[in-house]
C-alpha positions as CSV (number, residue, x, y, z in Angstrom):
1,X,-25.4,19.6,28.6
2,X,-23.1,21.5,26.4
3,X,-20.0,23.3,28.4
4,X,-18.6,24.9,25.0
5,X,-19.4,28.0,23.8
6,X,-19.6,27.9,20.1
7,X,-18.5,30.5,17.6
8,X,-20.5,32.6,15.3
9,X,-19.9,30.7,12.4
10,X,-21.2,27.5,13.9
11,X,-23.9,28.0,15.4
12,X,-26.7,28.0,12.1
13,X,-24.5,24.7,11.2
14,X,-25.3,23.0,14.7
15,X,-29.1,24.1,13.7
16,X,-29.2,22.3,10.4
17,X,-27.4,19.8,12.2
18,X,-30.0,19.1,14.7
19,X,-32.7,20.0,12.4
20,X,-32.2,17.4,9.7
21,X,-30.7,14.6,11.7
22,X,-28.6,12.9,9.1
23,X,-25.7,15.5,7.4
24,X,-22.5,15.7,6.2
25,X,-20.3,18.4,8.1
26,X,-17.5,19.6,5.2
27,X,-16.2,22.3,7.7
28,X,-12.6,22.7,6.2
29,X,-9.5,21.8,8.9
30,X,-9.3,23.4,12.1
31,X,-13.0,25.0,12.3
32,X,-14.0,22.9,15.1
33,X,-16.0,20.1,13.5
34,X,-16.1,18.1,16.8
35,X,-17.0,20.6,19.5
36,X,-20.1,21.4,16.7
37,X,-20.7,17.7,16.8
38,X,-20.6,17.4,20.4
39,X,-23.3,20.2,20.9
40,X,-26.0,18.5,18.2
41,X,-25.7,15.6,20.2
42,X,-26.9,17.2,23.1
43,X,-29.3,19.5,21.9
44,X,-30.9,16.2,20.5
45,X,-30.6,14.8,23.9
46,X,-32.6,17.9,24.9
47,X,-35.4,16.8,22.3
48,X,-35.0,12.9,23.2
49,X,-34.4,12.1,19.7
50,X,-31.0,10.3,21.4
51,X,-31.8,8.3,24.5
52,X,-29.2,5.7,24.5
53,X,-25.2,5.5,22.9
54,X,-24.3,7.7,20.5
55,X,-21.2,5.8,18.6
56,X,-18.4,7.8,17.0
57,X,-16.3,6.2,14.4
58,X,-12.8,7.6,14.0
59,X,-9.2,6.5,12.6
60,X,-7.2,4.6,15.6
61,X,-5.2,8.0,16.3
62,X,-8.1,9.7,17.4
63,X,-9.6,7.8,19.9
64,X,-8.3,9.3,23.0
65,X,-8.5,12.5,21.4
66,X,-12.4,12.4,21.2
67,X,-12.6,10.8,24.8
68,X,-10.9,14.1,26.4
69,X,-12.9,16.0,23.9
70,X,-16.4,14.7,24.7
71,X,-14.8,14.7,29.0
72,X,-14.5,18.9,27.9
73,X,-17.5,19.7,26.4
74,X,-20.1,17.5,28.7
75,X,-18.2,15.6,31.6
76,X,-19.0,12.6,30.2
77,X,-16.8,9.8,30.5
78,X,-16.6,8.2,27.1
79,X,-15.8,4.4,26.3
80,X,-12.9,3.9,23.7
81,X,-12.7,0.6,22.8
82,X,-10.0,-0.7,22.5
83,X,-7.3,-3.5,23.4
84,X,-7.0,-7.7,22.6
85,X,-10.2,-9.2,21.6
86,X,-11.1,-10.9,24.9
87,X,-10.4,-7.1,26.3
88,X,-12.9,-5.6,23.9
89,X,-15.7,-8.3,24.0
90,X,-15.9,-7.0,28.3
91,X,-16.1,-3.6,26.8
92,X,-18.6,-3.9,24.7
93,X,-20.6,-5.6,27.5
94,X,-20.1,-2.1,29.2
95,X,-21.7,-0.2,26.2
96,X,-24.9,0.4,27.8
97,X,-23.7,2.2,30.6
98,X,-21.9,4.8,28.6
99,X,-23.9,8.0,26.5
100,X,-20.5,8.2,24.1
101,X,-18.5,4.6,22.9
102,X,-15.1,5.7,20.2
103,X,-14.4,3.0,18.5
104,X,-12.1,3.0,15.5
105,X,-13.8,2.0,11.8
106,X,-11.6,-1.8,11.4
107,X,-13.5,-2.6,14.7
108,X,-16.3,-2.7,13.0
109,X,-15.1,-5.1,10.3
110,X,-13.4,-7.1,13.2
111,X,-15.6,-7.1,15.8
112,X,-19.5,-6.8,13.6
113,X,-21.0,-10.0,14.8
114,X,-20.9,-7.8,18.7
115,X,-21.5,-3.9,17.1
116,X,-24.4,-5.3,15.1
117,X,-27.2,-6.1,17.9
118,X,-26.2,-3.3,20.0
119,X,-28.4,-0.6,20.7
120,X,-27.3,2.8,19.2
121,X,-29.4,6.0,18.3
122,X,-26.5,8.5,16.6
123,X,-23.2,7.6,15.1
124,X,-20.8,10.0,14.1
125,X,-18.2,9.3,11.3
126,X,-15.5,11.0,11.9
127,X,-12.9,11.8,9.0
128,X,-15.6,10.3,6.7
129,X,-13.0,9.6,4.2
130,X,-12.5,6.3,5.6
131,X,-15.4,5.1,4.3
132,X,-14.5,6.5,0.8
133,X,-14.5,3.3,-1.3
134,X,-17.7,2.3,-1.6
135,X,-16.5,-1.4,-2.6
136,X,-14.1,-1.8,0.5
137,X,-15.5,-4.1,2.9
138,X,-15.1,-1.5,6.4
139,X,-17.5,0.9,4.0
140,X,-19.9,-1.6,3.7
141,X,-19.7,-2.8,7.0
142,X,-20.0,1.0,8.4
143,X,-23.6,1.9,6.2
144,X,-24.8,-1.6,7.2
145,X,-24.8,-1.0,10.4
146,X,-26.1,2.7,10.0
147,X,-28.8,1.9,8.1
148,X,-31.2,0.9,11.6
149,X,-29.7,4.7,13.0
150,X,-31.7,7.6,12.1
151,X,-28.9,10.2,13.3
152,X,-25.8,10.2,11.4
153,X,-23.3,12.7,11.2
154,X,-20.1,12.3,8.5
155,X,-17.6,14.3,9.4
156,X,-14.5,15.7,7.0
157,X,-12.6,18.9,6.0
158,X,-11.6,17.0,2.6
159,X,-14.7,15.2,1.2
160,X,-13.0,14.3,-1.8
161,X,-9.6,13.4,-1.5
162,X,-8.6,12.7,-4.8
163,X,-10.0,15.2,-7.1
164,X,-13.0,12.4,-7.7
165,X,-16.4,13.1,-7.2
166,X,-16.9,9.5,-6.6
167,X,-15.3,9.7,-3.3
168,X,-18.4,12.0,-1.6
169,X,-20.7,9.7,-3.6
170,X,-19.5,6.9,-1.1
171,X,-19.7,9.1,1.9
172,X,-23.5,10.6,0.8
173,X,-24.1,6.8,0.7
174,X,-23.5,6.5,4.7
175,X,-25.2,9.7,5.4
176,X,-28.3,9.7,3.5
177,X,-28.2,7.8,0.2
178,X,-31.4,9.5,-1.2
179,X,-29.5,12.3,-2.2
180,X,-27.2,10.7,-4.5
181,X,-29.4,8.1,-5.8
182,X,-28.4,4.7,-7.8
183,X,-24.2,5.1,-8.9
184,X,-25.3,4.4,-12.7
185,X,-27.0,7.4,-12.9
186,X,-24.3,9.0,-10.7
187,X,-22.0,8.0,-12.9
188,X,-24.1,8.7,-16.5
189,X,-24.7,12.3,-15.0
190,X,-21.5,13.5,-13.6
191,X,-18.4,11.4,-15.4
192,X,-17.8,11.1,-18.9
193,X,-15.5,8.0,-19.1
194,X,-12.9,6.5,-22.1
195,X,-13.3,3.9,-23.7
196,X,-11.4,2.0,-20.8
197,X,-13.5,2.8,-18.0
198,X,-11.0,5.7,-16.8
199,X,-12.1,9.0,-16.2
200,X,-11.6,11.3,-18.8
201,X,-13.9,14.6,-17.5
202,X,-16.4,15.3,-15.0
203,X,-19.8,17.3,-16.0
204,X,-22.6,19.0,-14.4
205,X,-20.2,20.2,-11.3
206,X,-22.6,23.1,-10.3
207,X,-25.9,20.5,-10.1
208,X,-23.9,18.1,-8.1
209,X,-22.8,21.3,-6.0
210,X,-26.5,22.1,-5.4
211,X,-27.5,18.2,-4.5
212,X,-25.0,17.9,-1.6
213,X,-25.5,21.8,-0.3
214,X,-29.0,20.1,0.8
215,X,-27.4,18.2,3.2
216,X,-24.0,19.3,4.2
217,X,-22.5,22.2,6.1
218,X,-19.9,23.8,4.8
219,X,-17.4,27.0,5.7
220,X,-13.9,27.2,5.0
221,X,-10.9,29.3,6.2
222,X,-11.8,32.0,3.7
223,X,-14.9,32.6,4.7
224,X,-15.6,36.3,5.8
225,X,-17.0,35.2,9.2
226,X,-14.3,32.7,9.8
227,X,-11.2,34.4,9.1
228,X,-11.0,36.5,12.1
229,X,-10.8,33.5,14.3
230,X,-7.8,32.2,12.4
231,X,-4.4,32.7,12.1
232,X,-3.1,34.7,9.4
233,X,-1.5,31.7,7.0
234,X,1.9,32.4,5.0
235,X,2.1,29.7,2.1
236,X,5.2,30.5,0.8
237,X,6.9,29.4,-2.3
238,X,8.0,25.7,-2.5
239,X,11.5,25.6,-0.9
240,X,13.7,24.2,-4.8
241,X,16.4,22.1,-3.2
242,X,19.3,21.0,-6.2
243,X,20.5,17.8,-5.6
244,X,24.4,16.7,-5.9
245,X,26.0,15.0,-9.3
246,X,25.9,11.3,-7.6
247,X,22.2,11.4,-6.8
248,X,21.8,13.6,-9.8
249,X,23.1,10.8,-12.4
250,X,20.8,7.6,-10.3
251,X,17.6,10.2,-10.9
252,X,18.9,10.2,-14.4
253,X,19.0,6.5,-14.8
254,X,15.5,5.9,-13.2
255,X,14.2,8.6,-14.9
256,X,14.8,7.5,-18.5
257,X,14.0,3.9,-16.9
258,X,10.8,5.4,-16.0
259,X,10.0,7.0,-19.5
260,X,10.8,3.6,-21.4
261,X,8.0,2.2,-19.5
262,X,5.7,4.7,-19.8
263,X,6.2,4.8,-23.6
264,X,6.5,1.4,-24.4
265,X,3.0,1.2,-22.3
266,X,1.2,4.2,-24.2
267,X,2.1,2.3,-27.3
268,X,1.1,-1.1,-26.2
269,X,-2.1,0.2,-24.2
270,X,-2.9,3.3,-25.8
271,X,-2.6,6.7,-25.1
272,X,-5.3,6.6,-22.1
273,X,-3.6,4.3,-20.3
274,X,-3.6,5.5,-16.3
275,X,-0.6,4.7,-14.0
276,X,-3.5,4.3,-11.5
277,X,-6.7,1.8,-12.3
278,X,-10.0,3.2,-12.0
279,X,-11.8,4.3,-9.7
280,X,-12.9,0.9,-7.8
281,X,-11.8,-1.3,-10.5
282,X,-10.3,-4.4,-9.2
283,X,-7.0,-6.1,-9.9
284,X,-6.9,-9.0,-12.4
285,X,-4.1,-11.2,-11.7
286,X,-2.0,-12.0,-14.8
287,X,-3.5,-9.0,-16.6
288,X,-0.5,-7.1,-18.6
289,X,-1.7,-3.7,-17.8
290,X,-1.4,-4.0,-14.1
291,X,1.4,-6.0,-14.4
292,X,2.8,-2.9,-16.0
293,X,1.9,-0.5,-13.7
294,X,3.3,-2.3,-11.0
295,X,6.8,-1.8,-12.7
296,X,5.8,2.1,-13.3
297,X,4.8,2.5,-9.5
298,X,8.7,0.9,-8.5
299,X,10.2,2.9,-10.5
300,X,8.2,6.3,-9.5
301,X,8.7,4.9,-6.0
302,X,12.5,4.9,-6.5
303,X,12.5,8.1,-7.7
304,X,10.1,9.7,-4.5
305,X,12.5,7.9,-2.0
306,X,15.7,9.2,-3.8
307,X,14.6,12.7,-3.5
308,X,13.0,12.6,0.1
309,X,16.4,10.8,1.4
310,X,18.8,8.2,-0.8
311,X,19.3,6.6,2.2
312,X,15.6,4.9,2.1
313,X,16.6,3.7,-1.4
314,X,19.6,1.8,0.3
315,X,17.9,0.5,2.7
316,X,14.7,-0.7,0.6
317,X,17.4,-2.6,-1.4
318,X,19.1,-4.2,1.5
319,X,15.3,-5.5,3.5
320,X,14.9,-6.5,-0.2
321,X,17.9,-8.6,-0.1
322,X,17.6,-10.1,3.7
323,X,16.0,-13.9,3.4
324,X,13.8,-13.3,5.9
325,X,12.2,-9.6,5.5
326,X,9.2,-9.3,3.4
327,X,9.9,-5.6,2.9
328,X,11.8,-3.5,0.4
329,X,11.8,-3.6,-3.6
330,X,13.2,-5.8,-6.0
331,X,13.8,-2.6,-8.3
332,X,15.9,-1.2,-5.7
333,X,17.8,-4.7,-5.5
334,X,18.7,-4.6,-9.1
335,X,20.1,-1.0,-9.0
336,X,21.8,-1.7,-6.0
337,X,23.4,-5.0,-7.7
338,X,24.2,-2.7,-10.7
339,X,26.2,-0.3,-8.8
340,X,24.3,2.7,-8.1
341,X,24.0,2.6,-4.6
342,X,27.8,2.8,-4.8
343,X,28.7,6.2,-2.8
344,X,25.4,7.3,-2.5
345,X,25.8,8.8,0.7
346,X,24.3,12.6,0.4
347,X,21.2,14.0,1.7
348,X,20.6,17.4,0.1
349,X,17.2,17.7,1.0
350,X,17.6,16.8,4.7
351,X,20.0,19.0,4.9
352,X,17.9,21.9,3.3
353,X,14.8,20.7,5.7
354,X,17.3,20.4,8.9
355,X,18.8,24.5,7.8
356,X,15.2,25.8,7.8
357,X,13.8,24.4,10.8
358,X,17.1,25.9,12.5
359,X,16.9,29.3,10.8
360,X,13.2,29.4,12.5
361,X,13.8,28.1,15.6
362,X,16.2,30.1,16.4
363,X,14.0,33.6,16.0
364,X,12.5,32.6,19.3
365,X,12.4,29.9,22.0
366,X,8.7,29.7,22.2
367,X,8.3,28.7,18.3
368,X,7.4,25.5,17.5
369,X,6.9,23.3,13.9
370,X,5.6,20.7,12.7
371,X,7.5,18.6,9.8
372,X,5.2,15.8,7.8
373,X,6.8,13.3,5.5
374,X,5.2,10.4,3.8
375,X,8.3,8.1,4.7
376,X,8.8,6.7,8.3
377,X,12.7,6.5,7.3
378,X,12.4,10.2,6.6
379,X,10.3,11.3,9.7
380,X,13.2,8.9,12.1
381,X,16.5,10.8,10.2
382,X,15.0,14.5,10.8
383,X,14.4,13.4,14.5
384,X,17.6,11.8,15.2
385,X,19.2,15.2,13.0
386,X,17.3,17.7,15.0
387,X,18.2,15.9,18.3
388,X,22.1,15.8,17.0
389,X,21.5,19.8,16.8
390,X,20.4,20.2,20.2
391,X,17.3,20.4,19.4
392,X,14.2,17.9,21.2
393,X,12.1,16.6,18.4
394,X,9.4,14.1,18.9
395,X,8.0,11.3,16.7
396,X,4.4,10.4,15.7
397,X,3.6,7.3,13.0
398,X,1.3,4.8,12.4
399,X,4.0,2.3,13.6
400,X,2.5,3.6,17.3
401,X,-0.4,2.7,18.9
402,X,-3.1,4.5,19.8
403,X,-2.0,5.4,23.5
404,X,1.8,6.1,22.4
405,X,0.8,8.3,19.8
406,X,-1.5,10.7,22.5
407,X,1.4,10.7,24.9
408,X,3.8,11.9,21.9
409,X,1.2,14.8,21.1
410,X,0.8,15.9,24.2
411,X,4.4,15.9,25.2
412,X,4.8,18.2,22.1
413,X,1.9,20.3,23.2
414,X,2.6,20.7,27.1
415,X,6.3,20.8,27.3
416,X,8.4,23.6,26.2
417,X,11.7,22.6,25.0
418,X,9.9,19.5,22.9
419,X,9.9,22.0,19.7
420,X,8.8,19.9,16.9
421,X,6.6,17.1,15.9
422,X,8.0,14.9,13.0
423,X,5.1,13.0,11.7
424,X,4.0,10.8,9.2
425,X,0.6,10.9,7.2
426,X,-0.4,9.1,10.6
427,X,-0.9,12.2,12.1
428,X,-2.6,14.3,9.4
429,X,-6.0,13.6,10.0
430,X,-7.7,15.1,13.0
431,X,-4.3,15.9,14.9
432,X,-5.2,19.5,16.9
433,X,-1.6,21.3,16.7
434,X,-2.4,24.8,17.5
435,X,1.0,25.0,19.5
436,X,3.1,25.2,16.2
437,X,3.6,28.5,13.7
438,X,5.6,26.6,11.5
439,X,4.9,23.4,9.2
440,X,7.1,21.7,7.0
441,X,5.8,19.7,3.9
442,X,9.0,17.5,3.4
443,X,7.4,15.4,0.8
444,X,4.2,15.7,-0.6
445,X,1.4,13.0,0.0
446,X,-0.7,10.9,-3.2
447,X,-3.6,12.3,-1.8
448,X,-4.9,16.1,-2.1
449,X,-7.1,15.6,0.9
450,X,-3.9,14.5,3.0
451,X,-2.7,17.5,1.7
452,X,-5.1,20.1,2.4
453,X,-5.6,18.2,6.1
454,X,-2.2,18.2,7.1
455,X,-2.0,22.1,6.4
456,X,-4.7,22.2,8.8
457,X,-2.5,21.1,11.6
458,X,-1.6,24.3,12.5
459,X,-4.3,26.3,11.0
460,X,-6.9,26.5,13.0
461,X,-9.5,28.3,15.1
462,X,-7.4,27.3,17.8
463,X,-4.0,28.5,17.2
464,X,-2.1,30.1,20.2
465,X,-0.5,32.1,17.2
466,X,-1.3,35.5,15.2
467,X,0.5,34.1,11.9
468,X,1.7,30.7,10.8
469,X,3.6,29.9,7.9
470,X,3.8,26.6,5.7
471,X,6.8,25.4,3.9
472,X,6.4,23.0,1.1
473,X,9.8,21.5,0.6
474,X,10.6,19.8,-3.1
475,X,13.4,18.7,-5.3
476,X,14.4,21.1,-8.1
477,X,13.1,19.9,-11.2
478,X,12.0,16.4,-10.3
479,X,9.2,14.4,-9.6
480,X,8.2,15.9,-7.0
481,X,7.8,19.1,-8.6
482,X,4.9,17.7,-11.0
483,X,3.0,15.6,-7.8
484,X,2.9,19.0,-6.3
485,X,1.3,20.4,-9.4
486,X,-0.9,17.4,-9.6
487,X,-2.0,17.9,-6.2
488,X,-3.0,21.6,-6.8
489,X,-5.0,20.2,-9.5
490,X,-7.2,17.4,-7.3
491,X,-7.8,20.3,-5.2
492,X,-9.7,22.5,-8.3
493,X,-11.6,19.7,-8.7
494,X,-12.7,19.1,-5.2
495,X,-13.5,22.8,-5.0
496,X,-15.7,22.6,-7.6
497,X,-17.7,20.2,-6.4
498,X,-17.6,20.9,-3.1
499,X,-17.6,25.1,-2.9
500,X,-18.6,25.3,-6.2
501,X,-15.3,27.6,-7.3
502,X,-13.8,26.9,-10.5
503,X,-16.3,25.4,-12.4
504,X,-16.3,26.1,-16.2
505,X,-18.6,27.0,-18.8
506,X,-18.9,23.9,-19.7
507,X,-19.7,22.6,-16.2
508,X,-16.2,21.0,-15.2
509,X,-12.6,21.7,-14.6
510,X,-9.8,23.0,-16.4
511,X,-7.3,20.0,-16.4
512,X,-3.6,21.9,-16.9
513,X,-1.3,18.7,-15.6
514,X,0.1,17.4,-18.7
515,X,0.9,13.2,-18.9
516,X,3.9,11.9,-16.9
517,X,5.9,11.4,-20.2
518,X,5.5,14.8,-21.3
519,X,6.7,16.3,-17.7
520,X,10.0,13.7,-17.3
521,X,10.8,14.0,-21.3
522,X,12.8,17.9,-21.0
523,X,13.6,17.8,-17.0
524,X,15.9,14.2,-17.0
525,X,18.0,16.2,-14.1
């Protein structure tokens, strides 16, 4: 049985859910996808349409988190498998003795010859976006083994991550792939392509709008019946940080470093050359275009670490240069055996990030933030700078395992004078925050999705707080500045497709972000 009580604006969504059996649930962050999830499951217990396991897929992070959920909402003591390989083989041996089993999506990949005769009547896919790529192998694996399961439930806030309506036509594929049909007609219907095989437009946003409304669920925080169980959310302004002359004059050199390549490969490629291939397309070895991206992608790397902290620039270089590291960048080993590392020893941005957090922390000793950067060097200097302030900061990466990373959360929830989470993109999916009103963007993530789901940290149904505020943080006139505006964009698109918002007369998107060369061209720092 259900323990929960859920909230106005989910219960018709639990009805569809139980009602048509296979769905995607596209509730935006923080509007309590799982506890809605939890309750179908039982109601279908009710009907005995589930009898035996119901499996839930999630990233590693989330594991535990779904165990204490699904303890909360039914009793039930879940399995989470997890552990060596002998350790997982007894637990699967256990599977029939549990209603719920978490496993995390590379288990099915690792482990498939065991996951594939066991007896299952629902899985749940949580953070769906996993299973994105239609080509990757743990995608495959996933709507293999969902295709003998008549209950599945994909669950994401983001179904399109990257501005590309390709993305959902992966996840529609693991949910119910009727809806989407064959990915050639996909494809014909919805995206015009160059003469390249890149994207150039998408078409016919409000038909594709229509198809997936027919099976998904869908609110988000805007919604009239949702808002007055959220917090009221500040975005403010991007925080423009200047940088000093030394790191100033390296920006300059990787910059016009940067724009050589870029020209010399519009001119040899053509002017629809992409930094990025295809959706889906795969790598040729020896093929000049990639070959030329990869020097693009070092040197826009350069430039992302220079402005989140010069230090990670350094020390790229120097893992580069150890004999027995396999880490760092040769481009970052050539600058640094030209000299300009030399001295390069300020932090502006740090700094800037480090003032903020201070300025808020000090209104009140019950506030808490949370600070997200895309660079574990980044997230370990704001924790060891906070803690050199006085003030207890706590860690949470992907470098963690599933256990420490639960114990780090909840030390952050449960223990006062632990006042802010410093996490990388580890911790923006699925990660229930509601203890912090502040959250600090200190870089910006590839992904819009990523994005969008860690705001969503702190906004939520959930929040122990009348008004949060979020703080993107970027370098005055650099890069950063157009991945923010390129990120905005992604967003329109997914909108469209998704909410069916923006959509112009011509059935797409207005694209406004202008080519990389165009941006770096006037703003060399």
């Amino acid at each position: 049985m259900f323990k929960g009580e859920l909230k106005p604006y989910q219960v018709d969504a639990v009805n569809k859910m139980v009602e048509k059996k296979k769905i995607l649930v596209a509730y935006q962050m923080g509007l309590g996808k799982t506890p809605m999830t939890i309750a179908a499951i039982e109601e279908l217990r009710k009907t005995r349409d589930v009898e035996e396991t119901v499996l839930v897929l999630c990233l590693a992070s989330l594991k535990y988190q779904w165990q204490k959920e699904i303890d909360k909402f039914t009793g039930d003591d879940a399995l989470v498998i997890d552990g060596s390989p002998a350790k997982r083989k007894e637990q699967y041996s256990q599977m029939s003795n549990y209603r719920w089993v978490i496993m995390n999506y590379e288990q099915v990949v690792n482990d498939w010859d065991i996951i594939k005769e066991k007896s299952i009547d629902a899985i749940v896919a949580d953070e769906a976006t996993a299973i994105k790529g239609f080509r990757a192998k743990r995608a495959k694996k996933v709507k293999e083994l969902a295709k003998r399961v008549s209950i599945r439930f994909a669950l994401t806030g983001t179904p399109i991550e990257n501005g590309r309506p390709e993305e959902i036509y992966s996840i529609m594929q693991f949910v119910d792939p009727t809806v989407l049909g064959r990915f050639d007609l996909f494809d014909q219907t919805f995206i015009v392509r160059n003469h390249f095989g890149g994207v150039q437009r998408y078409r016919n946003l409000p038909t594709l709008h229509t198809k997936l409304s027919e099976s998904s669920v869908r609110k988000t925080q805007l919604d009239d019946d949702v808002k007055p169980y959220l917090p009221d959310a500040v975005y403010r302004e991007p925080l423009l940080v200047p940088v000093d002359a030394k790191t100033k004059k390296v920006y300059n050199y990787i910059a016009n470093d940067l724009l050589d390549l870029l020209t010399e490969a519009s001119s040899l490629f053509g002017s629809n050359f992409s930094i990025q291939a295809h959706y889906g397309q795969a790598q040729q070895a020896g093929d000049p275009a990639n070959e030329m991206r990869g020097h693009i992608m070092s040197r826009i790397t350069a430039l992302r670490m220079l402005c989140s902290n010069p230090h990670l620039l350094v020390k790229s270089a120097e893992d580069f240069d150890r004999m027995d590291s396999k880490k760092g960048s040769a481009y970052a080993s050539q600058l640094k055996m030209d000299g300009w590392m030399d001295n390069l020893n300020k932090t502006p941005k740090l700094d800037a990030a480090i003032g903020y957090l201070m300025d808020h922390l000090d209104i009140d000793p019950s506030y808490k933030a949370v600070v997200f950067s895309s660079y574990l060097g980044s997230v370990d200097a704001i924790v060891a700078r906070l803690h050199n302030k006085g003030i207890n900061a706590i860690a949470y990466t992907g470098e963690m395992n599933a256990r420490e990373k639960e114990t780090n959360k909840t030390v952050f929830k449960t223990e006062p004078n632990t006042r802010v989470l410093v996490s990388s993109d580890a911790g923006g999916y699925g990660v229930d925050l509601p203890e912090g009103n502040l959250l600090v963007n200190y870089d910006q993530p590839w992904s819009s999705g990523m994005a969008m789901q860690r705001n969503g940290r702190i906004n939520r149904a959930s929040s122990e707080w009348e008004t949060i505020t979020i703080q993107d943080i970027l370098v005055k006139d650099s890069i950063e500045e157009r991945q923010y505006d390129t990120l905005k964009q992604k967003i329109a698109v997914a909108n469209a497709v998704i909410d069916g918002e923006g959509i112009n007369s011509r059935g797409g998107v207005d694209l406004t972000v202008g080519s990389l060369i165009s941006f770096l061209t006037p703003r060399i720092l």
